[in-house]
C-alpha positions in Angstrom: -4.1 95.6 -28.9 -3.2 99.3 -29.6 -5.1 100.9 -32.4 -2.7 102.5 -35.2 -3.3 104.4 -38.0 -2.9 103.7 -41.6 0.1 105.8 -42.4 2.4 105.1 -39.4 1.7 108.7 -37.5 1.2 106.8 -34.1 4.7 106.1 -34.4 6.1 109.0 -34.7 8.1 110.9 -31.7 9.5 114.0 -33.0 8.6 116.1 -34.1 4.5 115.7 -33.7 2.5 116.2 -36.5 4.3 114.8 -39.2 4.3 111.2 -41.1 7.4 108.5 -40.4 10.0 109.6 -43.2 10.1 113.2 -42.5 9.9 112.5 -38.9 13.8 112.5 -36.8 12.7 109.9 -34.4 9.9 107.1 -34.5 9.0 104.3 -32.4 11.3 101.2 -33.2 9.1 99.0 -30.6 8.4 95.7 -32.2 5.0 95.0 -30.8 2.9 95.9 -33.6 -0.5 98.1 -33.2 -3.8 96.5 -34.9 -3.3 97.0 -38.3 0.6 96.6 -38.5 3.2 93.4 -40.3 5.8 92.3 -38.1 8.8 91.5 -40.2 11.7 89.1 -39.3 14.2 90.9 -41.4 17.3 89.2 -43.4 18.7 91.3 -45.8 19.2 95.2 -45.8 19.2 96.9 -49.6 20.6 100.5 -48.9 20.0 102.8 -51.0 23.1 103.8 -53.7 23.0 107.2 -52.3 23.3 106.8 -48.4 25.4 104.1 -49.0 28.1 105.8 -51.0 27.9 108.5 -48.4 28.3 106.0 -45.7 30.9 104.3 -47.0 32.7 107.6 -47.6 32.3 108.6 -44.1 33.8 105.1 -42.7 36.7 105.3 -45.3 35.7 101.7 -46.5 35.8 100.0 -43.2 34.3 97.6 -42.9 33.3 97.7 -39.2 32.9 101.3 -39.3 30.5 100.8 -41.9 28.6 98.4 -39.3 28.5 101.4 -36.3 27.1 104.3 -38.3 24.2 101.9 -39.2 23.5 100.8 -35.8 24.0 104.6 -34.9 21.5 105.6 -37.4 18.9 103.1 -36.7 19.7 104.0 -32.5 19.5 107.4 -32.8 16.2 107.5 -35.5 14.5 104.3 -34.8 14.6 103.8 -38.7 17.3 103.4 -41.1 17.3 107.3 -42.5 20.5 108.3 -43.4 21.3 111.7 -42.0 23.0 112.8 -45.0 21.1 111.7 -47.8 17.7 111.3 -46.0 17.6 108.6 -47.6 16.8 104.8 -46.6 16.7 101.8 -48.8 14.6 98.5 -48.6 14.5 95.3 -46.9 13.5 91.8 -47.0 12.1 89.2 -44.2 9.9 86.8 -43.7 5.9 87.7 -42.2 5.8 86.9 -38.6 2.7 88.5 -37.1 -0.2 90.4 -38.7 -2.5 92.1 -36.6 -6.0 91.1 -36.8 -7.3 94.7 -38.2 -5.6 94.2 -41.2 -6.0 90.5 -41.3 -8.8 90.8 -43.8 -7.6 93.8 -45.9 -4.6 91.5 -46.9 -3.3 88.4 -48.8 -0.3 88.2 -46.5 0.4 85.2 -44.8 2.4 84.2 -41.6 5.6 83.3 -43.0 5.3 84.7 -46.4 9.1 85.8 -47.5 8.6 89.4 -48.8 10.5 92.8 -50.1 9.4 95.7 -48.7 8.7 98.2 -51.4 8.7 101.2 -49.2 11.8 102.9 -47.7 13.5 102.4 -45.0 13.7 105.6 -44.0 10.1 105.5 -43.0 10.3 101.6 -41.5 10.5 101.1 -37.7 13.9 99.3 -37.2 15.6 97.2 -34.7 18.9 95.5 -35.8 20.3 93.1 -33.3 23.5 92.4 -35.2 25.0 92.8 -38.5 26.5 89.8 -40.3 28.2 90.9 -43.5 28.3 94.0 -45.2 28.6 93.7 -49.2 29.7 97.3 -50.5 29.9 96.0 -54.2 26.2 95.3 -53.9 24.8 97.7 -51.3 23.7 94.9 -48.9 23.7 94.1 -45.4 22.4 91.1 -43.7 21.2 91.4 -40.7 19.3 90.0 -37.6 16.6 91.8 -37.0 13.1 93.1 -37.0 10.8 95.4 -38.8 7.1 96.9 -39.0 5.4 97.4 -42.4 2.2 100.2 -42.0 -1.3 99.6 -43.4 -0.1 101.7 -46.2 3.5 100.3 -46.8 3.1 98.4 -50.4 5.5 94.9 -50.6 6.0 92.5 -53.3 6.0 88.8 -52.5 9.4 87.4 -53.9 8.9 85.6 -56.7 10.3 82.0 -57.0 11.9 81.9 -60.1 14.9 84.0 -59.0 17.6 84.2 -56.0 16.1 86.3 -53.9 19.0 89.0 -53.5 18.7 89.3 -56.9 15.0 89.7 -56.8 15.6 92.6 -53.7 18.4 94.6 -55.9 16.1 94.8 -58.3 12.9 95.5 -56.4 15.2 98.4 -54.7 15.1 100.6 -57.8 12.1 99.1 -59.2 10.5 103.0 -59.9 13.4 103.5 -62.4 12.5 101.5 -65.2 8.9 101.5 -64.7 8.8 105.1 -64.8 11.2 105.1 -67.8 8.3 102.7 -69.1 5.7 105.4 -68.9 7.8 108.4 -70.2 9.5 107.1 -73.0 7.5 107.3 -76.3 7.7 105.9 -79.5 10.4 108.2 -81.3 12.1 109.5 -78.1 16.0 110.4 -78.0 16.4 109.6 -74.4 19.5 110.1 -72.8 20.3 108.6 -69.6 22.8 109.2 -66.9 24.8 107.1 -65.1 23.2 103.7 -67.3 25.8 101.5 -66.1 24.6 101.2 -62.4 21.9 98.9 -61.6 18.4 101.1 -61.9 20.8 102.9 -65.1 21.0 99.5 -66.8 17.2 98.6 -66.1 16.3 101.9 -67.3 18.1 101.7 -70.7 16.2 98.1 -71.6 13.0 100.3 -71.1 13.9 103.3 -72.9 15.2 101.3 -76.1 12.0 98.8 -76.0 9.9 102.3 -75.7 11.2 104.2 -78.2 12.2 101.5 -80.8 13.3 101.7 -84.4 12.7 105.2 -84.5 14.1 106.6 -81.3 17.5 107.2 -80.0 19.1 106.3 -76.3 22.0 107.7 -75.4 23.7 105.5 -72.5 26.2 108.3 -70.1 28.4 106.1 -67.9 30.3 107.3 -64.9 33.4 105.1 -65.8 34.7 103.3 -69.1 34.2 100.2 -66.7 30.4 100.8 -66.0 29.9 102.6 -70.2 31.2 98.6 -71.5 28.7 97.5 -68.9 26.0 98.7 -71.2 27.8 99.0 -74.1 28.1 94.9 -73.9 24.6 94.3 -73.3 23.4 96.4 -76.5 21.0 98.8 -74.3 21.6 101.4 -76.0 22.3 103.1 -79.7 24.9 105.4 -78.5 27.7 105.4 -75.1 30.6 107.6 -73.7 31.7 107.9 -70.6 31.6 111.6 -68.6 32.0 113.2 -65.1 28.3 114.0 -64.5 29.1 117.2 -62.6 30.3 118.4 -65.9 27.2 120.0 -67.2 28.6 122.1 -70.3 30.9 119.2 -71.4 27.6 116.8 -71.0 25.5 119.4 -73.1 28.6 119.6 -76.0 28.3 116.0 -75.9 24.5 115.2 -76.4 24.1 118.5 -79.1 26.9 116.5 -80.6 25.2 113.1 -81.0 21.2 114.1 -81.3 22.4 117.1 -84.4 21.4 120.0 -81.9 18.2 118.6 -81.1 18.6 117.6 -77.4 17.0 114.9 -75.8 13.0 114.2 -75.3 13.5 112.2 -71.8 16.4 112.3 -69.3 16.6 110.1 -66.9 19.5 111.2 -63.5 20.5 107.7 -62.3 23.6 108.9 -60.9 24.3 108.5 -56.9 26.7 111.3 -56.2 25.7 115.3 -55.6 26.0 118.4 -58.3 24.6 116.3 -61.4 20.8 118.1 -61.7 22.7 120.8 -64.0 23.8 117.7 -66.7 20.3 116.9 -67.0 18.7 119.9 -67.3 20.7 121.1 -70.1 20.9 118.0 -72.0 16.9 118.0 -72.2 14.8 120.3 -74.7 12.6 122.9 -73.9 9.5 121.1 -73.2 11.0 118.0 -72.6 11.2 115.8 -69.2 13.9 115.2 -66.8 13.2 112.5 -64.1 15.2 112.6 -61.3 15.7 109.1 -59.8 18.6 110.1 -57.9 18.1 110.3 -54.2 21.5 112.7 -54.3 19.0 115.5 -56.0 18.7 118.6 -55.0 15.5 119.9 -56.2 16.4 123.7 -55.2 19.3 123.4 -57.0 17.4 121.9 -60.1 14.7 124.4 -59.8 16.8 127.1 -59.5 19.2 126.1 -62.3 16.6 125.2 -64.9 15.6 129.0 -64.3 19.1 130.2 -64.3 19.5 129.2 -67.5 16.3 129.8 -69.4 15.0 125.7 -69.8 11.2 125.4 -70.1 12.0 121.6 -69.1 9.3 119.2 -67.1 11.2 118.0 -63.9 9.5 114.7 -62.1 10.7 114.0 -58.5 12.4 110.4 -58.3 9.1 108.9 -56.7 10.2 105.3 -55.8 7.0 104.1 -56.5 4.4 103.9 -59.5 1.8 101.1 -60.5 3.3 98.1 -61.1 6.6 98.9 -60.6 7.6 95.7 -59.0 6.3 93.4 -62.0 8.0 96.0 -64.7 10.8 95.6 -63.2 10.7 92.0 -62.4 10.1 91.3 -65.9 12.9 93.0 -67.8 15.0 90.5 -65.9 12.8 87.9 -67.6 12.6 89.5 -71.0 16.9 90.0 -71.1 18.6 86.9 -70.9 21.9 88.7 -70.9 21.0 91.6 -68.0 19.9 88.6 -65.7 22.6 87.1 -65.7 25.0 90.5 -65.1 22.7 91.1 -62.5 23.1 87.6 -61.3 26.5 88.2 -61.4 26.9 91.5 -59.4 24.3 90.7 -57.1 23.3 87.0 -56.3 
């Protein structure tokens, strides 16, 4: 059996030199090097981001949807939208682990899984595509995958369907970086709070900054605002185009007395919302861009355009934990559970 190393560079094919997600092509093959998972994959979890954008592209068919998938995953050997450059996550059930990493792991034949890494870094074979949900972002699928030495997973837990468990797991960086931000005291304003890693966010924000903070819930729609409004996430809602950045800014020096916000938190999954953000945040304050539809030259280059001393955190999908923060807030919120269970079991 072929020796492979830990971070997936002995699959890459172009360009040479680089690790899997950057890469433009890897090896799909699904006969897996030492220290590689072989992964009979069900369900697809596409990001918000490349799906919009896909979805966009195919005008909402439905089998159009189904050939720029198969195109992407042909043409890249992963699922990497083009676009976005974004992926998403999957889940499968364990069937082969080679024997390097047979001791380094407490992964089992036939363990059901989530892969916590993206897709756009996953060798990828679909076969066929079964059903596309757009409301949810999910596409089931036969079909196979490789997880790398490095690629972290969460074994789903048993106490919840497991799409539910996999939309949640999808965006499970959100809330538990929202965990280690928000402070005791915070006015924390997030954007776009009604979607799913929005709504997950918000629970975290008001736990963290309690009695004493503020959270201010921006939704995208009146539709996805009452989402959050109903659930009592947060102390204070509107609704606002998130492209809007002055009318955003009017908005939150309205509602935090000229003070601006501690934490922001970019959940949005459209382009042209890093402005909002920065100027809704205080000098010396944070903005975490969970977003994959960030630009980071346009945040960089705007925060400096218009004189903000602001922290800005790249969206990193993954922090310590995550997949248990996450996991719990479904367990803490009754009422969030079940929207969730709703929307997406």
């Amino acid at each position: 059996m072929k020796k492979g190393n830990p971070f997936g560079t002995h699959r890459v094919i172009e360009p040479k030199g680089v690790l899997p997600q950057p890469a433009l092509k890897i090896d799909n093959t699904m006969e897996i090097y030492d220290n590689e998972v072989l992964i009979d994959v069900q369900t697809l979890n596409i990001d918000s981001a490349s799906f919009t954008q896909i979805e966009k592209q195919a005008h909402g068919d439905i089998e159009e949807i189904k050939k720029i998938m198969m195109g992407i995953v042909a043409e890249r050997g992963k699922h990497q939208n083009p676009v976005t450059g974004s992926g998403g996550m999957l889940i499968g059930t364990v069937r082969e682990i080679g024997p390097a990493l047979a001791g380094k792991t407490t992964l089992k034949v036939g363990d059901k899984i989530a892969t916590l890494v993206s897709l756009s870094l996953t060798p990828l074979v679909i076969k066929e595509i079964h059903d596309v949900r757009p409301d949810i972002d999910q596409v089931d699928i036969t079909g196979q995958a490789i997880l790398f030495e490095s690629g972290i997973y969460a074994v789903l837990p048993d106490d919840m369907p497991e799409t539910l468990a996999l939309s949640v797991l999808d965006v499970a960086g959100a809330p538990a970086q929202a965990a280690k931000l928000v402070k005791p005291g915070d006015t924390v304003v997030i954007i776009g709070g009604g979607g799913k890693s929005g709504l997950l966010c918000l629970y975290e924000a008001k736990k963290r900054a309690g009695v004493t903070g503020k959270v201010i819930c921006i939704g995208g729609s009146e539709k996805s605002t009452d989402r959050a409004r109903k659930l009592g996430l947060a102390d204070e809602y509107f609704s606002a185009d998130a492209t809007d950045a002055v009318a955003i800014y009017d908005k939150i020096m309205e509602l935090t007395d000229g003070q601006l916000a501690d934490i922001v938190i970019n959940c949005v999954n459209i382009p042209n919302t890093e402005m909002a953000s920065i100027l809704s945040c205080k000098d010396n304050g944070t903005v975490y861009f969970f977003s994959m539809a960030t630009s980071f030259t346009k945040a960089a280059l705007g925060a400096e355009g218009v004189g903000k001393d602001v922290n800005m955190i790249v969206g990193n999908g993954y922090t310590k934990g995550h997949a248990e923060i996450s996991l719990q807030v479904l367990r803490e919120c009754p009422a969030l559970r079940e929207l969730f269970r709703e929307m997406y079991a």
